[in-house]
C-alpha positions as CSV (number, residue, x, y, z in Angstrom):
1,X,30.9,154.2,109.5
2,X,31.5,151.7,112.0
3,X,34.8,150.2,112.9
4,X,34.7,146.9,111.6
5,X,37.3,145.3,113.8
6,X,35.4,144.9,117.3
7,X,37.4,146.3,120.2
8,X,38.8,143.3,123.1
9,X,37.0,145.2,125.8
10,X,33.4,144.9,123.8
11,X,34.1,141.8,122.1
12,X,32.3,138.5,122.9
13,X,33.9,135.2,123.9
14,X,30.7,133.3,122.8
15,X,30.5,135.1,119.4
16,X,33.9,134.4,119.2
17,X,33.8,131.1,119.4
18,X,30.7,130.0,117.5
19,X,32.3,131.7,114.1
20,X,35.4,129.7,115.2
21,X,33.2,127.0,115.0
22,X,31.4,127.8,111.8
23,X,34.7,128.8,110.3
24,X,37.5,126.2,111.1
25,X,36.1,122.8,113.2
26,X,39.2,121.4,112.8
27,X,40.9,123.9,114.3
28,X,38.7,124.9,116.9
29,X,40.2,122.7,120.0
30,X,43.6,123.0,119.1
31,X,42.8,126.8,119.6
32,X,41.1,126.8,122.3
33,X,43.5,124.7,124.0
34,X,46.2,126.8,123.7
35,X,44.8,129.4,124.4
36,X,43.1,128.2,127.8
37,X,45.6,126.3,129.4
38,X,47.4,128.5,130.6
39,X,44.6,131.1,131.8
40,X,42.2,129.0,133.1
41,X,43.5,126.8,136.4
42,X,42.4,123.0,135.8
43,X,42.2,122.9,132.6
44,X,42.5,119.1,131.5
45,X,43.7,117.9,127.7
46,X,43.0,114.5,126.4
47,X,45.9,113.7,123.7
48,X,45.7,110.6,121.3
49,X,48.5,108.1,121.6
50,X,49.9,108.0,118.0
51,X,49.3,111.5,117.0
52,X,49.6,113.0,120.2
53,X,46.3,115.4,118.3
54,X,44.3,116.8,121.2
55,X,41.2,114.8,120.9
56,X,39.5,116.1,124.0
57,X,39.8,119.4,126.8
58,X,37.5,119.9,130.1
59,X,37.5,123.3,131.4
60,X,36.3,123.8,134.7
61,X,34.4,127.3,135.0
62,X,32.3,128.2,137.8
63,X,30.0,125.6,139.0
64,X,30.0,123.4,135.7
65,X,33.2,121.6,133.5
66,X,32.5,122.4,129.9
67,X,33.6,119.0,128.0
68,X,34.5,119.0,124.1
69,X,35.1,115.8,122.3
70,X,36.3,115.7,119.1
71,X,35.7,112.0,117.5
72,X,37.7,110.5,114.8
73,X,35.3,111.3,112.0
74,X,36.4,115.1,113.5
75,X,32.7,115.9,114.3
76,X,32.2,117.4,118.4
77,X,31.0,115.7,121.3
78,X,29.9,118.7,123.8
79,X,28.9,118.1,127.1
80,X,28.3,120.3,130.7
81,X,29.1,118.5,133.4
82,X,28.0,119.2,137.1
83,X,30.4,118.4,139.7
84,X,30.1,118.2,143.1
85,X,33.5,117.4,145.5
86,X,34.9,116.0,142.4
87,X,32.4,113.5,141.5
88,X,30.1,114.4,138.4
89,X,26.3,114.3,139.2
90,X,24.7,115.7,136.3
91,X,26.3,115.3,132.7
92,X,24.2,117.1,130.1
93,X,24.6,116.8,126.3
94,X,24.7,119.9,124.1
95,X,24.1,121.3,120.7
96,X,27.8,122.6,120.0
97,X,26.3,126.1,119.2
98,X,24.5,126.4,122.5
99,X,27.5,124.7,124.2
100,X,29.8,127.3,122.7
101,X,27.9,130.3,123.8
102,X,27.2,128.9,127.4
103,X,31.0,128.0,126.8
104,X,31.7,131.4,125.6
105,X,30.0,133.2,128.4
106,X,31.7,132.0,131.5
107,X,34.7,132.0,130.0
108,X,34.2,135.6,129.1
109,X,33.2,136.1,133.0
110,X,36.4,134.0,134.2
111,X,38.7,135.7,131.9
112,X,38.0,139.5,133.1
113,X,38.6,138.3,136.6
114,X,42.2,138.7,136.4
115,X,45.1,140.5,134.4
116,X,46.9,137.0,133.2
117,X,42.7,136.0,132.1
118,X,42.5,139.6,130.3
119,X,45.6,138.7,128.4
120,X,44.6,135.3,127.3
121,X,41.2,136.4,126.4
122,X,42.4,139.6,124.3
123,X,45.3,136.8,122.3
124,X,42.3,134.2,121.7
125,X,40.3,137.5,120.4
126,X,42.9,138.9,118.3
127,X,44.8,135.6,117.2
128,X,46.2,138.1,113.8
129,X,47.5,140.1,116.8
130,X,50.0,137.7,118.1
């Protein structure tokens, strides 16, 4: 019988994150925010001004900046941004599905890259494990 608690070292980021998605929107950003801020270097946060609720975070990651927008109805705004010397040239709208596993992805290749990125990535995995 197979384990049915996927290990850190096989799990995936972008699996991870779409049944995130499909599970708890509401959640998802607050999550991911925490979560990322501290691994990944330049990550930016949007707050609100009356809630202080994060309503948006930027992650750069290799030679894109994922952008997810969470609007007031609380549906996502995703977008992949390509910049270049700091000034965006390219900003491409997403399907949040195929902007979480492109999402997923190079964060899972970011995250392995170092020991403080394996930690993150094996918290946002296991979050019961905290």
């Amino acid at each position: 019988m197979p384990d049915p608690t996927p290990s850190f070292e096989g799990a995936s980021v972008a699996a991870w994150l779409v049944q995130r998605c499909r599970d708890d929107q509401k959640e998802l950003l607050d999550d991911l925010t925490t979560t990322l801020s501290a691994a990944v270097p330049g990550v930016n946060v949007e707050r609100s001004l009356l809630r202080r609720s994060i309503t948006a975070v930027r992650l750069p990651l290799g030679a894109y900046t994922y952008m997810l927008r969470k609007d007031s109805n609380g549906s996502f705004e995703a977008t992949r941004l390509q910049v270049v010397h700091g000034v965006t040239i390219r900003t491409t709208p997403m399907e949040i599905d195929a902007f979480l596993a492109e999402l997923g992805l190079a964060l899972d290749v970011e995250l392995r890259r170092t020991e403080k990125g394996r930690a993150a990535l094996k918290e946002f995995l296991n979050p019961g494990s905290r």
